[in-house]
C-alpha positions in Angstrom: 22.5 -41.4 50.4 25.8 -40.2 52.0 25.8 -37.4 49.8 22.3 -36.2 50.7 23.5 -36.5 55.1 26.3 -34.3 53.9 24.2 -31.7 52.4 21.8 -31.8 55.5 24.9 -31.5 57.7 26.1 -28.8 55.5 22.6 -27.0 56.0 22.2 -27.5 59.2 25.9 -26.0 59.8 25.0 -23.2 58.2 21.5 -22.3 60.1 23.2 -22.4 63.2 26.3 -20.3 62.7 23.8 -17.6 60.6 21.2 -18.2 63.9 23.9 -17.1 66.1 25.5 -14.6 63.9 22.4 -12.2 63.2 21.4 -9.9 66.2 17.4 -9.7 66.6 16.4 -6.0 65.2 13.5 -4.0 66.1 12.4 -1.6 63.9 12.1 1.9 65.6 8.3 3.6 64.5 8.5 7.3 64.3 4.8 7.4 64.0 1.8 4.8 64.3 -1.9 5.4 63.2 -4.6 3.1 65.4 -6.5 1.9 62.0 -10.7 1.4 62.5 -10.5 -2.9 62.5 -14.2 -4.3 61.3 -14.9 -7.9 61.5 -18.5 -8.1 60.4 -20.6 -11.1 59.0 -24.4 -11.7 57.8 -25.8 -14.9 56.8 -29.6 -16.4 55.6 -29.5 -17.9 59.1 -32.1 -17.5 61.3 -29.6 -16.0 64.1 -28.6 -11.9 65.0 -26.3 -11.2 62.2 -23.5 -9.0 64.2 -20.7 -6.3 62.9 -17.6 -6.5 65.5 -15.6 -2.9 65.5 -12.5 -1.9 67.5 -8.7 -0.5 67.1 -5.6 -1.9 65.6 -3.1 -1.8 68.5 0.9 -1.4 68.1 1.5 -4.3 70.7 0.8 -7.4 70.2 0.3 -7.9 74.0 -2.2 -4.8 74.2 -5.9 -5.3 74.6 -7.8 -3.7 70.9 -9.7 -0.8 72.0 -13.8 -1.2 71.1 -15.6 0.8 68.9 -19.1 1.4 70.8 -19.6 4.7 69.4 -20.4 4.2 66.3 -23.5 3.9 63.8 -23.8 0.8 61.7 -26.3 0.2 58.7 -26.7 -2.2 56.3 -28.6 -1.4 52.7 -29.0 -4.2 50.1 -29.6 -3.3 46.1 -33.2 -2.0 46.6 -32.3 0.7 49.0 -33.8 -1.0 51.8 -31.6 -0.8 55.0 -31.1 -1.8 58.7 -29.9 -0.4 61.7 -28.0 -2.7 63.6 -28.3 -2.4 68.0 -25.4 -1.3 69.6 -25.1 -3.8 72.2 -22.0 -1.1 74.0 -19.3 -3.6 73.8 -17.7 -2.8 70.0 -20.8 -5.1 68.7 -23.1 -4.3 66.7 -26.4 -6.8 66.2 -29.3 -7.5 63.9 -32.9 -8.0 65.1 -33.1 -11.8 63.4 -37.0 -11.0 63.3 -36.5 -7.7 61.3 -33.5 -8.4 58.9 -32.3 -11.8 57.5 -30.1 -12.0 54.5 -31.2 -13.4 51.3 -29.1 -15.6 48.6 -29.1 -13.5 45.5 -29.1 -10.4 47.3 -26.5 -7.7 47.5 -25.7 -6.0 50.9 -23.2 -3.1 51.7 -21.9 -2.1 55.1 -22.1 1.9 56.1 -20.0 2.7 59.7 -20.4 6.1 60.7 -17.9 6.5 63.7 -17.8 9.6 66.0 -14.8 11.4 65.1 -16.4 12.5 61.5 -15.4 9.2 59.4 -17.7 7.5 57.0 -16.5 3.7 56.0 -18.2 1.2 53.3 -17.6 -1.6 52.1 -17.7 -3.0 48.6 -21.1 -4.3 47.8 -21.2 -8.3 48.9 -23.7 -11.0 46.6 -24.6 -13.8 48.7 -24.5 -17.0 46.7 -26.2 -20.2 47.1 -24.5 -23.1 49.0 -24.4 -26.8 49.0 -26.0 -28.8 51.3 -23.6 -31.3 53.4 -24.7 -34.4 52.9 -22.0 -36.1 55.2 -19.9 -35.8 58.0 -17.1 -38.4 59.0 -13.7 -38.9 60.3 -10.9 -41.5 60.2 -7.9 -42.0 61.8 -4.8 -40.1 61.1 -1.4 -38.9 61.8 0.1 -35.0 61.7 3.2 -33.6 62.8 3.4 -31.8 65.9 3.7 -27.5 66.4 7.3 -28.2 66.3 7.8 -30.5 63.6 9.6 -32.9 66.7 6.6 -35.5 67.0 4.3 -37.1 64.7 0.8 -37.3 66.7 -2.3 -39.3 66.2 -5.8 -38.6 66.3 -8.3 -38.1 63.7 -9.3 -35.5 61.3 -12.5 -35.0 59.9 -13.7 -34.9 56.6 -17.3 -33.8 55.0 -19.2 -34.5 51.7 -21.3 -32.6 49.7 -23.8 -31.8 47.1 -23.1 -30.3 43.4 -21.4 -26.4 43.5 -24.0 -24.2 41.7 -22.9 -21.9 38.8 -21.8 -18.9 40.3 -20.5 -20.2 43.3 -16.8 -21.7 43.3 -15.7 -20.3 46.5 -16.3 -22.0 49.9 -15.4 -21.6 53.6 -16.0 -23.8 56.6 -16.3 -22.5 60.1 -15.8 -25.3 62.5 -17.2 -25.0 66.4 -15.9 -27.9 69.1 -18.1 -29.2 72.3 -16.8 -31.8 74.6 -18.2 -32.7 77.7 -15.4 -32.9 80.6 -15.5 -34.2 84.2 -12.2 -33.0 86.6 -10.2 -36.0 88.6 -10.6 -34.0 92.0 -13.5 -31.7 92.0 -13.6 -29.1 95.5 -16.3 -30.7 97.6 -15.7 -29.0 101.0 -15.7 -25.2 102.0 -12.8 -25.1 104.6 -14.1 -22.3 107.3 -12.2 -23.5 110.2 -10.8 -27.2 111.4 -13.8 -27.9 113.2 -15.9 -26.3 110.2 -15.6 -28.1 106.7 -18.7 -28.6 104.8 -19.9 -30.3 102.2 -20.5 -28.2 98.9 -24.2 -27.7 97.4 -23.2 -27.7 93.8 -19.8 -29.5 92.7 -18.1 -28.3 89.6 -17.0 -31.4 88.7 -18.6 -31.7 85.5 -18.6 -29.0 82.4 -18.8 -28.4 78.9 -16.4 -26.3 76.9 -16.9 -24.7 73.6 -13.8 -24.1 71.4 -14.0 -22.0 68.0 -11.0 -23.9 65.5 -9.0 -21.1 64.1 -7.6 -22.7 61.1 -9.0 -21.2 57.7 -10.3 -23.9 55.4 -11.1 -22.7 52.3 -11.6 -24.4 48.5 -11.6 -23.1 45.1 -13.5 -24.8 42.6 -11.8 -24.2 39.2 -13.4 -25.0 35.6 -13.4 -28.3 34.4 -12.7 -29.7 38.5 -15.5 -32.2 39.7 -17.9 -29.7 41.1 -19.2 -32.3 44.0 -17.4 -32.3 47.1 -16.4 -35.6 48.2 -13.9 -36.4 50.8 -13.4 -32.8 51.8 -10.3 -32.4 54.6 -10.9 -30.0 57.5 -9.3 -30.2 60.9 -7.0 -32.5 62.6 -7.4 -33.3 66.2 -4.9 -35.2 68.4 -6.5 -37.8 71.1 -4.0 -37.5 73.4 -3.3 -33.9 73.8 -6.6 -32.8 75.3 -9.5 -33.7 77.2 -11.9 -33.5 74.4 -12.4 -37.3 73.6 -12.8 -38.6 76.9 -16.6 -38.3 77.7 -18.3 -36.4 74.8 -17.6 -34.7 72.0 -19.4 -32.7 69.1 -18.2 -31.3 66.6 -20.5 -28.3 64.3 -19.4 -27.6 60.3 -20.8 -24.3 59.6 -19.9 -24.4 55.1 -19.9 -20.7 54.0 -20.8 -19.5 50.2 -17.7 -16.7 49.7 -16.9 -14.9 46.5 -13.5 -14.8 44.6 -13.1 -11.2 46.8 -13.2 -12.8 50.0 -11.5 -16.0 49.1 -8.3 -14.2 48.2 -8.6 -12.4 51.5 -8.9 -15.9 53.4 -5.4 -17.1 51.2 -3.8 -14.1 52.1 -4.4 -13.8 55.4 -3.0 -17.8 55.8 0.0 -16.7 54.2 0.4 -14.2 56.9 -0.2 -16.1 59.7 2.1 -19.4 58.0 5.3 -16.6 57.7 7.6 -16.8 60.7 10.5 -15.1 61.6 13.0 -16.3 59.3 14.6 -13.5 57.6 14.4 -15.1 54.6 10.3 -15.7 54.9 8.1 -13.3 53.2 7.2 -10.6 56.2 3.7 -10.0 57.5 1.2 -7.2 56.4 -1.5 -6.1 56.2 -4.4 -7.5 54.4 -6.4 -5.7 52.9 -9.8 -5.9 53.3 -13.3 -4.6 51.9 -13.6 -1.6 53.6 -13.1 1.9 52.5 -12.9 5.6 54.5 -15.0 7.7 52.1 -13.7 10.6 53.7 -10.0 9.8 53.2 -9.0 7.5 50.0 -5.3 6.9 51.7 -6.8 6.2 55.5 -6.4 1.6 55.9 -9.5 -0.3 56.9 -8.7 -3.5 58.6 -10.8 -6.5 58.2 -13.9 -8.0 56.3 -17.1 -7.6 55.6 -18.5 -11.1 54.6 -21.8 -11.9 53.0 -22.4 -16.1 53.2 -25.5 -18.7 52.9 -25.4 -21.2 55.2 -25.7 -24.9 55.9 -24.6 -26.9 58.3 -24.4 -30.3 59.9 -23.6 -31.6 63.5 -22.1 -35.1 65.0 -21.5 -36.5 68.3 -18.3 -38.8 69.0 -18.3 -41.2 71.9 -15.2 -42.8 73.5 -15.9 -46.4 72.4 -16.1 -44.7 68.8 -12.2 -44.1 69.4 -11.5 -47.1 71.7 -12.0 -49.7 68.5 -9.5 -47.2 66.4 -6.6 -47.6 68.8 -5.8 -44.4 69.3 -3.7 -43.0 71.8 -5.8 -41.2 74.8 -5.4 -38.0 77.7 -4.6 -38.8 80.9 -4.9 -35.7 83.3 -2.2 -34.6 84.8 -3.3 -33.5 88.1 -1.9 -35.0 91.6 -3.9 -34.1 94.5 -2.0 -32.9 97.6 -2.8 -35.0 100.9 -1.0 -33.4 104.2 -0.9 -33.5 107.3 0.6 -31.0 110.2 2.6 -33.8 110.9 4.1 -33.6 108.1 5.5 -30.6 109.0 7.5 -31.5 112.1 8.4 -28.9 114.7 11.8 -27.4 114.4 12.8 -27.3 118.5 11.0 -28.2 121.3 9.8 -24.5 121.8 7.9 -24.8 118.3 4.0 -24.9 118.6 2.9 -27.8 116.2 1.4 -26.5 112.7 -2.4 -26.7 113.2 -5.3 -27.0 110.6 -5.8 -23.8 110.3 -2.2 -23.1 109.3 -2.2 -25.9 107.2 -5.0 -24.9 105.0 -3.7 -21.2 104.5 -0.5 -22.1 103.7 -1.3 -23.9 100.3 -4.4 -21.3 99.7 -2.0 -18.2 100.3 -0.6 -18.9 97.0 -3.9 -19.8 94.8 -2.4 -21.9 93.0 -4.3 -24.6 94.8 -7.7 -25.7 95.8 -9.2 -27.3 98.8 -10.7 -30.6 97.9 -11.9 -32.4 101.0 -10.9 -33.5 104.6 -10.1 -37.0 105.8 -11.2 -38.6 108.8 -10.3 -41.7 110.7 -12.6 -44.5 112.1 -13.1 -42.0 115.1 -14.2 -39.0 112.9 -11.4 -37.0 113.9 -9.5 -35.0 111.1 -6.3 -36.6 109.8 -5.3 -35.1 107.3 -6.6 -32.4 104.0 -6.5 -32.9 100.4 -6.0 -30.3 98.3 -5.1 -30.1 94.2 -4.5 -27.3 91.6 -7.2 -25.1 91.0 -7.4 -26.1 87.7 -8.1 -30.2 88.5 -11.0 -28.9 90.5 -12.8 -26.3 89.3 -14.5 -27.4 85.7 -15.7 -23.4 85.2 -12.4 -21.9 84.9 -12.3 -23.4 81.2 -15.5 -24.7 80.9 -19.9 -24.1 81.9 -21.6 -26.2 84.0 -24.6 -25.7 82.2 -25.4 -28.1 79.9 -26.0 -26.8 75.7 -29.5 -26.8 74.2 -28.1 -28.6 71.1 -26.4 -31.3 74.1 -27.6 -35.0 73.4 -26.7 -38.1 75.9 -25.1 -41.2 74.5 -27.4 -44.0 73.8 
């Protein structure tokens, strides 16, 4: 035992005179080519199938420029092909009623971009997928981003039916709902101290949709058990977010991939689980499907992915969480009550602060929101109430329109 806390001293020693020893180095770039990034996806769903195209960028902090020039088709095997809208935003769609992919087909993406380039991808089988027959979650615990804390929460966890030959890939795609209501919603429209009134519509309550980015993918080797059973998939904290508290739904898209795209999935978690240790493998690059047919040498960022579908859809209620005794969120948000008194005047020859003043002195900023008056038993105006902007306006993260899919609690 005391040997081992010496070797951990020893290590620890170490990290910290070699942390403060190397200077950070940025690598000059004498030249940098803006690559064509394509992040394009059909499915046998029912839905507009869409092709996503823009530029790489050398800053990590720059916004990608979109690619809304462009031509994009899609031919399968037969020859047959489609012509996908350009909606003018780097997107390309599918008409769901004219083109739907097919398991057992085999579909290849053609990009013909204005400056003379021709891309294609490699041509993508779309292979059958298991139904989920299940989807549950228990209690668990997982370290923090920081490795500091150990937090608790729940993570979820699916079964399945029997892989088919031919298909020993998978990929899950995992979309969060949660209904939210604010602690201090804006009521009152502040015009003038002898005009406040009441709100029509408050945003007090919204619903916020949140795409998981983790990548959760599975091999299926020879000889494994070929039924799914007790899958893992995310990890969600109960006390670190607001997700929990009134309603929350959670949608597992699982995705057929092939051996291709699986290895494209495991590299790209590699890159993003590197830091910036020295001693870490370095990011790059990963390559993709795509091809320049004009230019063998020219990179093609991205994937073009070719998946069946199924999925499956739960709802989570607070009590659900209550009888696991689980930690829960507590907003953090402190309304502001003040009053011109408050501000006192600083000689005789000072006016008094007046409403007016008041209310544009926490608005200047807008950090803040105003929330309501108060009034004493004679009606007159004592004192305003005001709280960050984010405590009291549920749109500024959220919709206040309710989803189709949306269900009430029973």
């Amino acid at each position: 035992m005391i040997r081992a806390r010496l070797k951990s001293l020893i290590l620890f020693l170490i990290t910290v005179i070699f942390s403060t020893c190397i200077d950070p180095y940025t690598p000059r770039l004498s030249s940098y080519e803006s690559l064509l990034v394509v992040d394009g996806m059909i499915t046998d769903e029912n839905t507009p199938c869409e092709v996503k195209l823009s530029r790489s960028v050398l800053s990590k902090d720059s916004i990608p420029e979109k690619v809304s020039d462009a031509v994009v088709i899609i031919t399968d095997e037969l020859g047959n092909s489609t012509t996908l809208n350009n909606s003018g935003d780097g997107s390309y769609r599918t008409n769901p009623d004219v083109f739907t992919g097919e398991t057992g087909k085999t579909y290849t993406l053609h990009i013909n971009t204005n400056d003379g380039n021709e891309y294609i991808s490699e041509p993508c089988t779309m292979l059958p997928v298991p139904d989920i027959d299940n989807l549950y979650f228990q209690p668990d615990q997982q370290f923090g981003y920081n490795q500091s804390e150990i937090l608790e929460g729940i993570r979820f966890y699916i079964d399945g039916g029997d892989i088919e030959d031919g298909t020993a890939y998978l990929r899950w795609d995992v979309d969060e709902t949660w209904e939210f209501r604010l602690p201090s919603p804006q009521k009152f429209i502040y015009f003038k101290e002898d005009s406040i009134l009441p709100i029509d519509r408050i945003k007090e309550v919204c619903w916020r949709t949140y795409s998981a980015e983790d990548i959760l993918i599975r091999s299926f080797m020879p000889g494994e058990s070929s039924i799914i059973n007790k899958e893992p998939l995310i990890f969600r904290a109960t006390n670190k977010s607001d997700r929990f508290l009134i309603r929350y739904s959670i949608l597992v898209r699982q995705l057929s991939i092939s051996e291709s795209e699986y290895n494209f999935w495991n590299n790209l978690e590699k890159v993003n689980e590197s830091g910036g240790d020295i001693f870490d493998s370095q990011p790059y690059a990963v390559e993709g499907n795509m091809s320049c047919l004009n230019d063998q040498r020219k990179k093609v960022l991205g994937y073009f992915k070719v998946s069946a579908v199924k999925q499956k859809r739960i709802f989570i209620d607070p009590d659900e969480l209550y009888a696991l005794n689980l930690p829960h969120y507590t907003y953090s948000c402190n309304e502001i009550i003040m009053s011109p008194l408050d501000y006192p005047r600083t000689s005789p020859y000072t006016p008094l602060m007046t409403f007016d003043e008041l209310y544009h002195m926490y608005m200047s900023n807008h950090k803040y929101s105003f929330v309501e008056p108060l009034y004493n038993e004679n009606n007159e105006l004592v004192k305003l109430v005001f709280a960050t902007v984010a405590c009291s306006n549920c749109e500024i993260i959220g919709v206040n329109t309710k989803p189709d899919f949306w269900t009430e609690s029973k």
